[in-house]
C-alpha positions in Angstrom: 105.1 105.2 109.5 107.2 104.7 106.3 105.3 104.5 103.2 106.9 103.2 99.7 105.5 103.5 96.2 106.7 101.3 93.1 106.7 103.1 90.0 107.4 101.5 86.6 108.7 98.5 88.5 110.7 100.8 90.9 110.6 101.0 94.8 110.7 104.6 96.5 109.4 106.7 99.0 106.1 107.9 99.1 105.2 111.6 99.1 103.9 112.9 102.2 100.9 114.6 100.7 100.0 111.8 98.5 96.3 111.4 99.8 95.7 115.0 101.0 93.7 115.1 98.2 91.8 112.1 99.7 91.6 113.7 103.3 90.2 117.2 101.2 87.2 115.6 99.0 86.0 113.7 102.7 86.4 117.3 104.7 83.8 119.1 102.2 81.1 116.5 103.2 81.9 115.9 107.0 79.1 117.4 109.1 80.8 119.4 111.6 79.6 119.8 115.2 79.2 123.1 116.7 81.2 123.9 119.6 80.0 125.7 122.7 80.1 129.5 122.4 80.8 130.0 125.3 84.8 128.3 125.0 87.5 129.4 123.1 88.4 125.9 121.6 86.6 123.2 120.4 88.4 119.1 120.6 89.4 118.6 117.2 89.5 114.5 116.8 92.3 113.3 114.4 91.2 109.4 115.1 90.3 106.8 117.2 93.0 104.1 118.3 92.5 100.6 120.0 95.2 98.9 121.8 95.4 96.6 124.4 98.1 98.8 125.7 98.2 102.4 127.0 99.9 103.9 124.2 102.4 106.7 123.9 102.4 109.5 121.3 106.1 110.0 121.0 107.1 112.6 118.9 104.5 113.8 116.5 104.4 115.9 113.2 102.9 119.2 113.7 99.0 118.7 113.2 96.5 121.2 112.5 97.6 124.5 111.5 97.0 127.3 114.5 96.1 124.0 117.3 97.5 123.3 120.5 99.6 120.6 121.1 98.6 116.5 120.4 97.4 115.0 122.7 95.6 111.5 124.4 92.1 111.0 125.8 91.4 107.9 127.3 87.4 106.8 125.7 87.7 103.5 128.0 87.6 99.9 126.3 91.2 99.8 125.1 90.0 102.6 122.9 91.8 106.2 123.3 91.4 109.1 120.8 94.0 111.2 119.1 93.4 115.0 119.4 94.0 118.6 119.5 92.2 122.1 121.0 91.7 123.9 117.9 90.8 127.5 118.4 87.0 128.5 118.0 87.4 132.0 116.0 89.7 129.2 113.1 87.6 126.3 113.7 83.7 126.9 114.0 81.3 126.0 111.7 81.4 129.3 110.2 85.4 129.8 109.7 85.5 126.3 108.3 82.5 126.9 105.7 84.0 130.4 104.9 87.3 128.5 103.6 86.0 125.2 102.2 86.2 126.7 98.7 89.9 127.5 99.0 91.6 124.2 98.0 95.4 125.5 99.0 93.9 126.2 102.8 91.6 122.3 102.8 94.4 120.7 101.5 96.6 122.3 103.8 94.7 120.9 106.3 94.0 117.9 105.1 97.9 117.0 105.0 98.3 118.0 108.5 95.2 115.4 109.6 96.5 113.0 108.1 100.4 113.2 109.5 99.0 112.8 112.5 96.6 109.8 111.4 99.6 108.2 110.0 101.5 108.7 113.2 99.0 107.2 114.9 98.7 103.9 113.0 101.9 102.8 114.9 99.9 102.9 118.1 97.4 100.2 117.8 94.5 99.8 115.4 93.7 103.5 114.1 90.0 104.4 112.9 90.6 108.0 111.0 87.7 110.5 111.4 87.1 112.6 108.9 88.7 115.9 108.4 87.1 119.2 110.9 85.7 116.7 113.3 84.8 118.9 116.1 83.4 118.8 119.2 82.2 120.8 122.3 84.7 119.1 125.0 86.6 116.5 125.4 83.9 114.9 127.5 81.5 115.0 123.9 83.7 113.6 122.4 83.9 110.4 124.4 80.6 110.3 124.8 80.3 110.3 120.7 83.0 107.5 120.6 80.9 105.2 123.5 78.0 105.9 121.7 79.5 104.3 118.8 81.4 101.4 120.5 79.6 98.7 118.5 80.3 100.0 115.2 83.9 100.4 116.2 84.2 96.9 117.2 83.3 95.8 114.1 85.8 98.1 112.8 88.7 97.1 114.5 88.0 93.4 114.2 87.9 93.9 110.1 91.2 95.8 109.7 93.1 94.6 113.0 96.7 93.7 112.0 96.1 94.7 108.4 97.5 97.6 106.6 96.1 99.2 103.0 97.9 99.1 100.1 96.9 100.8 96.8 97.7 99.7 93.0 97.3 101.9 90.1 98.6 100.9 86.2 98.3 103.8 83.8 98.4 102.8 80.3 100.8 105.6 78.6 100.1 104.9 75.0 103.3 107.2 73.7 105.6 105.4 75.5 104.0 102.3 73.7 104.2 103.3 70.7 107.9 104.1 71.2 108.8 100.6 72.5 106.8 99.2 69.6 108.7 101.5 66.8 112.1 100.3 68.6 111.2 96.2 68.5 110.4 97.5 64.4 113.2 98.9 63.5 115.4 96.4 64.6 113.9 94.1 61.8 115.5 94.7 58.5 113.8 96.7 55.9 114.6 95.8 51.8 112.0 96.3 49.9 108.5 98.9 49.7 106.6 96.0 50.2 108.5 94.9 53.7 108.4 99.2 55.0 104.6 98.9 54.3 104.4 95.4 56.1 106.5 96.6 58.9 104.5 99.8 59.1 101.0 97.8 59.0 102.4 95.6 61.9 103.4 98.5 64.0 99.6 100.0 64.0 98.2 96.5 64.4 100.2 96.6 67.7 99.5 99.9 69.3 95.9 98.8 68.6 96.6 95.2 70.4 98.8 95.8 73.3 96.2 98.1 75.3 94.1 95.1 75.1 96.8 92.3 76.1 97.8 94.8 78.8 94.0 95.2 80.3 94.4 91.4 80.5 97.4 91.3 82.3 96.0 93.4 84.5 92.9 91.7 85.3 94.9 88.7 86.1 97.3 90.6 88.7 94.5 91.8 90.2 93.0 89.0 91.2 96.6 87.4 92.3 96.9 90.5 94.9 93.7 90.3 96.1 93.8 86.5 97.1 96.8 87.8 98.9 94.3 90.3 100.6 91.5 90.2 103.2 89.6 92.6 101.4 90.2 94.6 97.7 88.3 96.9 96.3 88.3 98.3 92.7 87.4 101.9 91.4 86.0 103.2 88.7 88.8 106.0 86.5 88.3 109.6 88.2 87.3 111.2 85.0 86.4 109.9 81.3 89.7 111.5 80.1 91.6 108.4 81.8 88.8 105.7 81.4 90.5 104.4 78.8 94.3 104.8 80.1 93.6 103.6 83.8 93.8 99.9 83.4 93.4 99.4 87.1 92.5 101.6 90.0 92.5 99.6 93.2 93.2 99.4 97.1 93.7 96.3 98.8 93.5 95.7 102.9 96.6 93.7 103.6 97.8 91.5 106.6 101.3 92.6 107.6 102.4 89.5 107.6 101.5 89.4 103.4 103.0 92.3 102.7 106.6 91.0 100.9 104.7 88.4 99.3 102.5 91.5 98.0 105.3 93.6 96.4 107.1 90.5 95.4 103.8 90.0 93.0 103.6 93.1 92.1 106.9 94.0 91.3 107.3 90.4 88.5 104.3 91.8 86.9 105.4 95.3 87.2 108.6 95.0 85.4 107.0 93.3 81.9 104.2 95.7 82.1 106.9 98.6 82.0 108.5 97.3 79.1 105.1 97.8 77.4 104.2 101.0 78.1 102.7 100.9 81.5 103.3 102.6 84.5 102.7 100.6 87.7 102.0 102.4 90.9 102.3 100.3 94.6 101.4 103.1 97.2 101.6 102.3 100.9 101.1 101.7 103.7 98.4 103.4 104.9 95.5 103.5 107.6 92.6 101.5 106.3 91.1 104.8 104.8 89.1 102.5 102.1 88.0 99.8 104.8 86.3 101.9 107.3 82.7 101.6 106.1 83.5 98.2 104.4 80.9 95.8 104.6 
C-alpha cells in the first residue's frame, strides 16, 4: 500500500514506521489471551479482512519477529483473518509482559504488525487488532471473530471503501519570525523614528500571525472534513506543543475524495508555509482512528 505525506506544501513518501509509535501505546493496554500450555505456538492475529472475494496474500513483508510464515484462515461470512504461529516461549503472557518496558523491542514489533496490516488493506476491508493478540488455536480465534460478527458489521459498513488520512500543522514560530524580519527589511529605513516603527511592527506581527494562522486552520479543517465521512480532532500530545500544534487531526476518507483531498490541502498548505507553518498530509492508512467510532 503506498502511503504519501505533504510536508510544508510538499508531496513525498511516507516513512514506514510512521505510526509504530501508534501500534506501541495500543500493545501496552491489549489484554492478551493465554495460549494452551500444552502447544508450542499460539495464532497471533494481525487483522480481520472482509471481501466478497477469496483473497490472496501475495507477497508479504516479514511480520512478527521469530513467527512462522503469514498466513489465511477462513472465519466464514466473507470475513477471513490475517495471521501467524508465533512461538509460545517469545509470545506468552509472560515473555510479552517481561519486554513491554523495552520500547526498542514494542516498537519493533509494532512496525512489523502493522506492515502486515497495511498489506492487508489491499485485500478487502481490514479491521486491525491490536498489537500481541493471541490466541490458543486457530479454531479460538474464529470462534472470537463469530462471536463478534455484529460489531464487525458495523465496522465494515462505517469504513467500507474509505481510507484514513491524517493532517498535522505545526506552528514553528522561528521560521516566522524569519519570514517576518525578511518582508521588514525590504522596507526602507531613514530615520530613528522609521527603525523603531519598523521594529514595533515586526513584534506586533510575530504576536498576530499565530493567531491569523489558528484561523486558517480552523477554516481548512472544516473544508477537509466535509470532504470526509468522518474527522476527528485531537487534543496536542504534551503542553510543550499546545501552543505550536495548530491542528492535530485524522479524517476517514472515501477513495474516490482523495485528489479532491490533497488538492485542498496542498492551496492551503503552500500560504501557510510562507508563514511559518509546517503542514503535514499523512496517508493512507487502515482506519486505525475509525474502529471504535461511533
Amino acid at each position: 500500500m503506498n502511503r504519501s505525506k505533504r510536508s510544508a506544501a510538499s508531496l513525498e513518501k511516507a516513512s514506514a514506521g510512521s505510526r509504530a509509535p501508534r501500534a506501541t501505546k495500543k500493545a501496552t493496554g491489549e489484554r492478551r489471551r493465554s495460549a494452551s500450555s500444552t502447544g508450542t505456538n499460539a495464532t497471533y492475529v494481525y487483522c480481520v479482512v472482509k471481501s466478497s472475494r477469496v483473497p490472496k496474500l501475495g507477497r508479504v513483508p516479514a511480520g512478527l519477529d521469530g513467527a512462522e510464515k503469514t498466513r489465511l484462515v477462513d472465519a466464514g461470512d466473507g470475513y477471513h483473518l490475517v495471521v501467524t504461529s508465533a512461538p509460545l516461549a517469545r509470545y506468552d503472557a509472560a515473555a510479552i509482559d517481561a519486554k513491554l518496558r523495552d520500547l526498542d523491542w514494542v516498537g519493533g514489533r509494532a512496525a512489523e504488525h502493522q506492515a502486515i496490516v497495511e498489506h492487508a488493506a489491499g485485500l478487502g476491508t481490514v479491521i486491525p487488532m491490536k498489537l500481541f493478540t493471541l490466541f490458543s488455536t486457530d479454531e479460538r480465534a474464529i470462534e472470537h471473530v463469530r462471536k463478534m460478527k455484529r460489531s464487525l458489521d458495523r465496522v465494515v459498513e462505517r469504513i467500507a471503501g474509505c481510507e484514513e488520512w491524517g493532517l498535522r500543522i505545526f506552528f514553528d514560530e522561528v521560521r516566522a519570525a524569519r519570514a517576518a524580519a525578511v518582508e521588514a527589511r525590504a522596507k526602507k529605513v531613514v530615520t530613528g523614528t522609521s527603525f523603531l516603527q519598523r521594529k514595533k511592527a515586526l513584534d506586533d506581527e510575530r504576536r498576530s500571525l499565530g493567531a491569523r494562522g489558528a484561523a486558517e486552520v480552523d477554516e481548512l479543517y472544516e473544508r477537509v472534513a466535509k470532504i470526509a465521512r468522518s474527522a476527528q480532532r485531537r487534543a496536542a500530545p504534551n503542553r510543550e506543543l499546545a501552543g505550536r500544534v495548530l491542528l492535530d487531526a485524522v479524517f476517514l476518507v472515501p477513495h474516490a475524495s482523495v485528489k479532491k483531498l490533497k488538492v485542498t490541502v496542498g492551496a492551503t498548505a503552500e500560504k501557510l508555509a510562507e508563514e511559518g507553518f509546517d503542514v503535514t498530509l499523512s496517508g493512507p492508512w487502515p482506519a486505525y482512528s475509525f474502529i471504535g467510532a461511533r
